[in-house]
C-alpha positions in Angstrom: 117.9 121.4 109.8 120.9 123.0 108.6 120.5 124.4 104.8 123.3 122.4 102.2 125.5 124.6 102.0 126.0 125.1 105.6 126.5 121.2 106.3 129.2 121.7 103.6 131.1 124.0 105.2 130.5 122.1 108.4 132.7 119.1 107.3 136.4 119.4 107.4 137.3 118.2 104.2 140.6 116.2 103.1 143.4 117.2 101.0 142.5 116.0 97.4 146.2 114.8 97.4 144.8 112.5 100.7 141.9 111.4 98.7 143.8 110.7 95.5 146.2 108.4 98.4 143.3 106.6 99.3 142.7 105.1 95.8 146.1 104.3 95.3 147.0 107.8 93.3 150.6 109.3 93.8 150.5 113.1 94.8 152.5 114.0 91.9 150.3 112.6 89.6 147.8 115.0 90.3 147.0 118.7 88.9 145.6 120.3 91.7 142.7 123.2 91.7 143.6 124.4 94.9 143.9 122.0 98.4 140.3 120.0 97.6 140.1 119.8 93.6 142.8 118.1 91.2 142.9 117.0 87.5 143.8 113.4 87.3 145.7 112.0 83.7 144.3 110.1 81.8 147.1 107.5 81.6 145.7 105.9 84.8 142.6 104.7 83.2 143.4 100.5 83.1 141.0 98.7 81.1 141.4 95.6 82.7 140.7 97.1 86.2 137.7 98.9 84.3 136.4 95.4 83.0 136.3 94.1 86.6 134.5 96.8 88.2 130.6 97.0 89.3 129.0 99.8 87.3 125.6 100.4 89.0 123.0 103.5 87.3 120.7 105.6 89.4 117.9 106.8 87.6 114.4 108.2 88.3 110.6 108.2 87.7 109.8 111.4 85.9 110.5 114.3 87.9 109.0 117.0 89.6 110.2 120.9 89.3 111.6 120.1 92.5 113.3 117.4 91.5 113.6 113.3 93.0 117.3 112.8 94.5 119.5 110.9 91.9 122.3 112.5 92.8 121.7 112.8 96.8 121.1 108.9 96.1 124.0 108.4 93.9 126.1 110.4 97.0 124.6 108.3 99.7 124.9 104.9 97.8 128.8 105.4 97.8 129.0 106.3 101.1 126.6 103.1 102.5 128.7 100.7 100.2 132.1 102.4 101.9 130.4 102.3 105.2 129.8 98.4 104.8 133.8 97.7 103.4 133.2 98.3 99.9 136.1 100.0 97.7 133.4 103.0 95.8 133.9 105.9 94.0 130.9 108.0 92.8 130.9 109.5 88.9 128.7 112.5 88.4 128.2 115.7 85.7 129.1 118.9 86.6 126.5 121.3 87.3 125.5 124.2 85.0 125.7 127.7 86.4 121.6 128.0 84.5 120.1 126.3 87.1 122.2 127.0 89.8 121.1 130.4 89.2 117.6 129.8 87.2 115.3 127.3 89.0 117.3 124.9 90.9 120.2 126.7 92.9 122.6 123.9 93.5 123.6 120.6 92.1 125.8 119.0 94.2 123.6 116.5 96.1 121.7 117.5 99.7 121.8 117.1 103.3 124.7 114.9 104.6 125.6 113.5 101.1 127.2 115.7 98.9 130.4 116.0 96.8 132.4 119.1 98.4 133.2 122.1 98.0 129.8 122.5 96.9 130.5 126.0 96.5 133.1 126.0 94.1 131.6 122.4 92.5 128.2 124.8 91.7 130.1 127.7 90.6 133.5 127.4 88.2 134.6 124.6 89.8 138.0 123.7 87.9 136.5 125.7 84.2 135.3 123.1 82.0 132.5 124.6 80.7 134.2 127.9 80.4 136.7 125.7 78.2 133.7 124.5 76.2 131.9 127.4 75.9 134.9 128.9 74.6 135.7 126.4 72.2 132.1 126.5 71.0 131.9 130.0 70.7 136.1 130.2 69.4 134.6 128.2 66.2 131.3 130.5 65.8 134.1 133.4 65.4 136.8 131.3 63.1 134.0 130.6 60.8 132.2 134.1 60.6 135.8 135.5 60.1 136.7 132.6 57.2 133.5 133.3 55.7 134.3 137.2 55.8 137.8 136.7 55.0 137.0 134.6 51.8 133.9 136.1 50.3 136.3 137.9 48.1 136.9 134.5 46.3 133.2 134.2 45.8 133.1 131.9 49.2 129.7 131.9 51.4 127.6 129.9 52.8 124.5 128.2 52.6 123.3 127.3 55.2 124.6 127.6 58.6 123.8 124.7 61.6 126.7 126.2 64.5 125.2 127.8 67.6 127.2 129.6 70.0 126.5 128.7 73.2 126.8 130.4 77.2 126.4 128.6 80.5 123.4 131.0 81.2 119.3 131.0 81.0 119.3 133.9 78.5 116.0 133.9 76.3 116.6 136.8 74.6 120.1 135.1 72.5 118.0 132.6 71.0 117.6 133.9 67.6 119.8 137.1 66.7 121.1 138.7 64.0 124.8 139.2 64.0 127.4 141.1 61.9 125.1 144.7 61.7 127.4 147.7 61.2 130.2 148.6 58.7 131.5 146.5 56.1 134.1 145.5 58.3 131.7 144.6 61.4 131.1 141.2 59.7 128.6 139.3 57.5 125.3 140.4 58.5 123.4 136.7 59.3 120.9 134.9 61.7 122.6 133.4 64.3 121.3 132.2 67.5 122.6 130.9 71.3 122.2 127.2 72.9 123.2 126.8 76.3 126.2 125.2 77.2 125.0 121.7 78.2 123.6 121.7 74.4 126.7 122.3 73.1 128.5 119.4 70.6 131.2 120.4 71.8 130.3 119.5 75.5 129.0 115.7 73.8 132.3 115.2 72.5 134.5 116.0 75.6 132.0 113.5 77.1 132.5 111.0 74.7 135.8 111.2 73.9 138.3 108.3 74.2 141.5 109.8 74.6 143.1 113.6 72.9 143.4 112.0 69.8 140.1 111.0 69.3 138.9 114.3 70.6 140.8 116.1 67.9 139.5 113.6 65.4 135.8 114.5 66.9 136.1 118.1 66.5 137.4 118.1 62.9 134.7 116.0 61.8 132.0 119.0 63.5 129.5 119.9 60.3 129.3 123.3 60.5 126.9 123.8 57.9 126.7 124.1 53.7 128.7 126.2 51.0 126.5 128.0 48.5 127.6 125.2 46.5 125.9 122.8 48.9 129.0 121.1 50.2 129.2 120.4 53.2 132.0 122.1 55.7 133.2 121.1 58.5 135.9 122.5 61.3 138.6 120.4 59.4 138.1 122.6 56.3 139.3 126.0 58.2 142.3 123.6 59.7 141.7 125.1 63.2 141.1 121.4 65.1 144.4 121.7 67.1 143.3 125.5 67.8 140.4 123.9 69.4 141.8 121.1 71.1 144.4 123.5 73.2 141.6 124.6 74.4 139.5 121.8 76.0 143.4 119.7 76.6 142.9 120.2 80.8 138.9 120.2 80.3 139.4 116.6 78.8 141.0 115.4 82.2 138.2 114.2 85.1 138.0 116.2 88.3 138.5 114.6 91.4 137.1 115.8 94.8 135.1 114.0 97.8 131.9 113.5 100.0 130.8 114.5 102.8 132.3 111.6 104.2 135.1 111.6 102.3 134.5 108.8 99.7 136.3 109.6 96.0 134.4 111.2 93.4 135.1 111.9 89.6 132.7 115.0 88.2 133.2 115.2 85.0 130.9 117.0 81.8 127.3 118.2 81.9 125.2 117.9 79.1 121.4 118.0 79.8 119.5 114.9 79.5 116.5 116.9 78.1 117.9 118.4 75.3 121.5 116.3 75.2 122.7 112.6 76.3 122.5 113.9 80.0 125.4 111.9 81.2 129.3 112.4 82.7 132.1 112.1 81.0 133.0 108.6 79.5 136.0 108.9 81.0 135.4 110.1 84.4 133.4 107.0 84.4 136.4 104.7 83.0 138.5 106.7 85.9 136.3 105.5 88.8 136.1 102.0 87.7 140.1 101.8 87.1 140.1 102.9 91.3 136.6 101.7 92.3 134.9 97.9 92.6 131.7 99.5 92.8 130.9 102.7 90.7 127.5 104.5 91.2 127.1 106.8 88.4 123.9 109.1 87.2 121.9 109.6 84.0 119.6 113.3 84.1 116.0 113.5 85.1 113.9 110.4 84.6 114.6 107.1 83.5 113.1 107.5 79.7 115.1 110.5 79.2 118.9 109.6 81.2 118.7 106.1 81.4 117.5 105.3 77.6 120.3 107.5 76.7 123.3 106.0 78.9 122.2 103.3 77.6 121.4 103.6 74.0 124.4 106.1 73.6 126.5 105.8 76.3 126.8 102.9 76.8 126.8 101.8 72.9 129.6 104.0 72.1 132.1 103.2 75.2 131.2 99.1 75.6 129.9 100.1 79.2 127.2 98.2 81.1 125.8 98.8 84.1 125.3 95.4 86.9 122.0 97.0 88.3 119.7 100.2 87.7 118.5 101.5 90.5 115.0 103.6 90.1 115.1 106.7 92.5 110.8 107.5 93.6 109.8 109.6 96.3 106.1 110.3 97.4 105.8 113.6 96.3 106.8 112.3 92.5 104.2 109.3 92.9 101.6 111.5 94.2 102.0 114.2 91.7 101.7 111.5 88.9 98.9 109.9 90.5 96.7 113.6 90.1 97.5 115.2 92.9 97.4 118.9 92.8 101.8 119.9 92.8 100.6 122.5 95.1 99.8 119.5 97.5 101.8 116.7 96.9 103.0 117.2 100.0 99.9 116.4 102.1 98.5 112.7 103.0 97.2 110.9 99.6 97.3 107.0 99.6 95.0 107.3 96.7 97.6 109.3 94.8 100.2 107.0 95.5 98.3 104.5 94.0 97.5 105.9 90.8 101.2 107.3 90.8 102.2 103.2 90.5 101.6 103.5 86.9 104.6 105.9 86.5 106.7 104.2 88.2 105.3 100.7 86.8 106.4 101.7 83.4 109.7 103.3 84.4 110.5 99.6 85.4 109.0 98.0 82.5 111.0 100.3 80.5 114.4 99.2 82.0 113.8 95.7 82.3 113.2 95.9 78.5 116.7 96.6 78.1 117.9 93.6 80.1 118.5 95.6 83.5 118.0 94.4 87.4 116.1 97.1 88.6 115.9 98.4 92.3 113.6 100.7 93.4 115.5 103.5 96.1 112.9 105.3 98.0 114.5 108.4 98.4 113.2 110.1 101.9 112.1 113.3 103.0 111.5 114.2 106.4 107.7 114.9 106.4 107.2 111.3 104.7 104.8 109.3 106.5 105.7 105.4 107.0 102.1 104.2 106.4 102.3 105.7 102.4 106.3 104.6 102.0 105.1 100.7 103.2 102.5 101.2 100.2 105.0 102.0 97.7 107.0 98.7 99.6 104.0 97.0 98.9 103.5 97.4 95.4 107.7 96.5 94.9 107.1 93.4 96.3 104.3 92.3 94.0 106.1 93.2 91.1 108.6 90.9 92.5 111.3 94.4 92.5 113.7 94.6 95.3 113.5 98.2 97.7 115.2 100.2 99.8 115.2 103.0 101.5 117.4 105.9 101.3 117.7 108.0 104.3 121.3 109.6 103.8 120.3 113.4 103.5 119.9 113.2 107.4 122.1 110.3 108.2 124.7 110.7 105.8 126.2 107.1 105.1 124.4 105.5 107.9 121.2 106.4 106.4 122.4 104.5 103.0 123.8 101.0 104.3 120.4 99.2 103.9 120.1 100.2 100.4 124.1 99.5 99.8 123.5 95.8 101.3 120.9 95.3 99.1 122.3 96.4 95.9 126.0 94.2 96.7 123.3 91.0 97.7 120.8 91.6 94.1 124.1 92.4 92.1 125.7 88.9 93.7 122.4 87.2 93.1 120.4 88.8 89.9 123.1 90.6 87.9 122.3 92.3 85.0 122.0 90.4 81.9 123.9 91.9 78.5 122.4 95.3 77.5 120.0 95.4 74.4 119.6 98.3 72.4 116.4 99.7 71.6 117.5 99.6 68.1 120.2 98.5 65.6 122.8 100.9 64.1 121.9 99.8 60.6 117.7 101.0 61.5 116.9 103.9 59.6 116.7 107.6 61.0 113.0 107.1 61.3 113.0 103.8 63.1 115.4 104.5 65.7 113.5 107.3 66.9 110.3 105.2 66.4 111.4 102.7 68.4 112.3 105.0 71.0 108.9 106.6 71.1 106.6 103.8 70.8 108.7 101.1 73.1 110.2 103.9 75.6 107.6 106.9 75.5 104.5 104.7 74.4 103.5 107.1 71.8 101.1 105.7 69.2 102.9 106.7 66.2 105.4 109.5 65.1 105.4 112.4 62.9 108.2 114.2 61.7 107.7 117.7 60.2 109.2 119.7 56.8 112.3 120.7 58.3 112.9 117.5 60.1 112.7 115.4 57.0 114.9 117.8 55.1 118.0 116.8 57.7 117.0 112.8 57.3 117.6 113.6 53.5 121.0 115.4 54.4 122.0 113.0 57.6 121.0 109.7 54.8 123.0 111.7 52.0 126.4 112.4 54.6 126.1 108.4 55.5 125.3 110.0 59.5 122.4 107.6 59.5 124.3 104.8 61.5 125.0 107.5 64.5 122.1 106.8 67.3 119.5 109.0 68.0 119.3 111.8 71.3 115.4 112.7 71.5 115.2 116.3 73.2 112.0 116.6 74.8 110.0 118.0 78.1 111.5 116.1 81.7 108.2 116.3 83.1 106.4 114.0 80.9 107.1 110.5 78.7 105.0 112.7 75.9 106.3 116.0 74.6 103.5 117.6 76.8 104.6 118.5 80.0 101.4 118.7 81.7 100.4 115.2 81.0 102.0 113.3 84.1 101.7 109.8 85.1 101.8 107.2 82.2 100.5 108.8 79.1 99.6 106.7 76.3 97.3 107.3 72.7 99.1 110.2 71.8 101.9 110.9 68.6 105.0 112.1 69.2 106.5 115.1 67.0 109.7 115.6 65.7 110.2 119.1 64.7 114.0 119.4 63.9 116.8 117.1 63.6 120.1 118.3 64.9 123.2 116.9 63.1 126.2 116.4 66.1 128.5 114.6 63.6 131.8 115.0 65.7 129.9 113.6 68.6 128.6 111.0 65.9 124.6 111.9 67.9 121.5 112.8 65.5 119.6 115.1 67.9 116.0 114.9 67.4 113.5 117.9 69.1 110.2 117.3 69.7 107.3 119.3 70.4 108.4 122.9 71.7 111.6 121.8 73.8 113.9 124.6 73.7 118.1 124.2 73.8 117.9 127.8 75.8 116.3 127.5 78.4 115.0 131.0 79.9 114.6 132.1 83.6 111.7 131.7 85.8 109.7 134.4 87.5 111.3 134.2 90.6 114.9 132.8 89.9 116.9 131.4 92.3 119.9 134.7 91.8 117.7 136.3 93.5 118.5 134.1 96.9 122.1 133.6 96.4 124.6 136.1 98.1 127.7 136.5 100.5 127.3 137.1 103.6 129.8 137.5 106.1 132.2 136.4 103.1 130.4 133.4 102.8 128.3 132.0 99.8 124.3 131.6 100.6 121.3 130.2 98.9 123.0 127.3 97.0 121.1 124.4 98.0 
């Protein structure tokens, strides 16, 4: 079997102008990134066109290290619903240079159903989160400078909540001290670094409605307290429209194609562990204006991404999805079900089993907010049909509809089952309305309560010092109407990532609460989740190279 990126160079791609034809988007409209990548306007988004589209969310169980598929799912579920006469488009994040280069390599899809070029998708792709790091890190400097600039005047701050932020696993920036030197070197303070998918900056570009609400977004940033204890935000140093030149082409989706050539809008990448985890509201709006059917993906499992599509997403842009499909492999079911990870890959029907419980709860979880769910069995090679008819089995009592997904190998071909049944459960069993695990008017406290105890099935919650010093502040700035983003471990409904399958009895802790008033988000971190992630042992840099002029070991 060919590696990924060597099926991607494999297929001769189309023009982006071509692929922009195909959905009914003039050539001129476009701003191209070379032949295969353009910016599209927003002034093609058509709400009505949006209204009547199918919106249909691939999540997951929770993951393993090596990950489950959504997005080689997502891939392949646009290209089976093309291959049996379906207008789709597929919406996706971006990926993040940390794990393309950390523990992941690329993030682009797999096999025979990926969005292309992967290379340049993986890499800088058309520089959006260049443009928001750089915004991120332009306000970090405007407000050490106004801060050094205006001490004179008997100005300080404080307390200061604005990280920088880089698109790179880098441990060592998490807690710094900056401004050491001469007088004129700066304010000597703590500062620290998130990575870029944390960045408020990147929530608001995926959140935003149009420029002028993005503008209105990043004035409204809290960027911490005056000595006085006011609070000051961005608007107060009058640098918003600084700002917004900056992140004006990073606001526009980016279109490019599949394998086989079906549309795709990638668009934003925050983190679903430590951020909402999903594209671009507008990328999303984009596909539906050009798509009838729109798969779309929410970040590692379904109590992380899919709670927050829904809970955030969703809630702030009017969105709702027809059907939820729930990506599970073996190896994910086995690993939950106590199998050693070194050996998820061997023979285990017991495993499976006990790995229903995951998987069982995933469901439960989605039904509970008023979703169709579909379970996609996402394939690997080595799978043995005995142990996938199990996980058939058990679908079947719970009354779930599956499929299996096969286009890693078989590209579209491999997905048409699984498209046939999702246009036949969507015709039959649509979706009812969403419902919220929680009211805007709930308290701090019993949003991320409800969350926990209904989503996680933690027995209670606890919140510590710190975190009960922001409720005072987020109840005393009137942010306690803005929903809640829980930051916690992907491996695991409880903040422990070593306790797998479907953990109950245990509390859930909420150590800090992170204030994202421009993206109108109350970030809540639990346990020892970290918003800079560091690199592993053996990182995957160490397998990416050029060759021959070519670009290896993104896969």
């Amino acid at each position: 079997m060919q590696s990924d990126i060597e099926i991607a160079r494999s297929i001769e791609m189309k023009p982006v102008s071509e692929v922009a034809a195909g959905l009914g988007i003039p050539a001129d409209s476009l701003e191209p990134y070379g032949k295969y990548m353009a910016k599209v306007p927003l002034s093609l988004i058509d709400e009505e066109r949006v209204r009547r589209s199918r919106l249909i969310l691939v999540t997951a169980i929770t993951p393993t290290k090596a990950g489950i598929g959504k997005t080689t799912v997502s891939v392949g579920l646009s290209l089976g619903l093309n291959r049996i006469g379906k207008k789709a488009v597929v919406a996706l994040r971006e990926p993040s240079l940390g794990p393309c280069f950390g523990m992941k390599g690329g993030a682009a899809g797999g096999g025979y159903a990926q969005v292309l070029p992967m290379d340049k998708i993986n890499l800088h792709f058309t520089g959006d989160f260049h443009a928001v790091t750089t915004a991120d890190n332009m306000i970090a400097a405007l407000l050490d400078n106004y801060i050094y600039q205006h001490r004179a005047e008997g100005f300080g701050m404080r307390q200061i909540l604005w990280k920088r932020v880089l698109d790179v696993n880098d441990r060592s920036l998490r807690h710094i001290v900056t401004g050491l030197g001469a007088c004129t070197d700066g304010v000597p303070q703590e500062a620290g670094f998130d990575i870029t998918p944390a960045s408020e900056i990147m929530a608001i570009l995926c959140l935003a409605r149009d420029l002028d609400d993005l503008r209105a977004r990043i004035d409204d940033i809290l960027l911490g307290y005056t000595l006085s204890g006011e609070p000051f935000r961005v608007r107060d140093m009058g640098v918003g429209g600084a700002i917004c030149t900056l992140l004006i082409d990073a606001l526009k989706p980016n279109l490019v194609q599949t394998t086989e050539g079906t549309p795709a809008f990638i668009h934003g990448g925050p983190f679903a562990n430590i951020a909402h985890g999903c594209n671009s509201v507008l990328a999303t709006q984009m596909a539906m204006t050009f798509g009838d059917y729109v798969v779309t993906e929410a970040g590692f499992g379904a109590d992380l991404g899919a709670e927050k599509f829904y809970d955030i997403k969703c809630r702030k842009s009017g969105l709702s999805p027809v059907l939820t499909v729930l990506v599970a492999t073996l190896r994910g079911l086995k690993m939950h079900g106590d199998v050693p990870v070194e050996d998820i890959a061997q023979p285990s029907a017991e495993g499976i089993r006990k790995g229903f419980a995951n998987l069982d709860r995933h469901i439960g979880n989605l039904r509970s907010f008023g979703q169709t769910v579909l379970v996609c069995f996402n394939r690997y090679g080595d799978d043995l049909d005995a142990e996938i008819a199990l996980v058939r089995e058990h679908c079947a009592t719970l009354g779930v509809p599956f499929a299996l997904n096969d286009a890693f190998c078989r590209g579209g071909e491999g997905a048409v089952d699984l498209a046939r049944l999702v246009v036949d459960t969507i015709e039959k069993h649509p979706s009812a309305p969403l419902h919220f695990q929680y009211p805007d008017e709930a308290t701090v406290e019993e949003k991320i309560e409800a969350v926990a105890r209904h989503i996680y099935h933690a027995d209670g919650v606890t919140f510590s010092t710190a975190a009960r010093k922001m409720i005072a502040q987020i109840n005393a700035l009137g942010y306690n109407r803005f929903p809640v983003c829980i930051a916690k471990t992907q491996y695991s409904f409880s903040q422990d990532p070593k306790r797998y399958g479907a953990p109950s009895g245990f509390t859930f802790d909420i150590r800090d609460i992170v204030i994202n008033s421009g993206a109108g988000l109350l970030v809540a971190i639990a346990g020892d989740i970290i918003r800079m992630p560091g690199l592993p042992q053996s990182p995957q840099a160490l397998r990416i190279d050029i060759v021959d002029s070519q670009i290896e070991g993104l896969s």
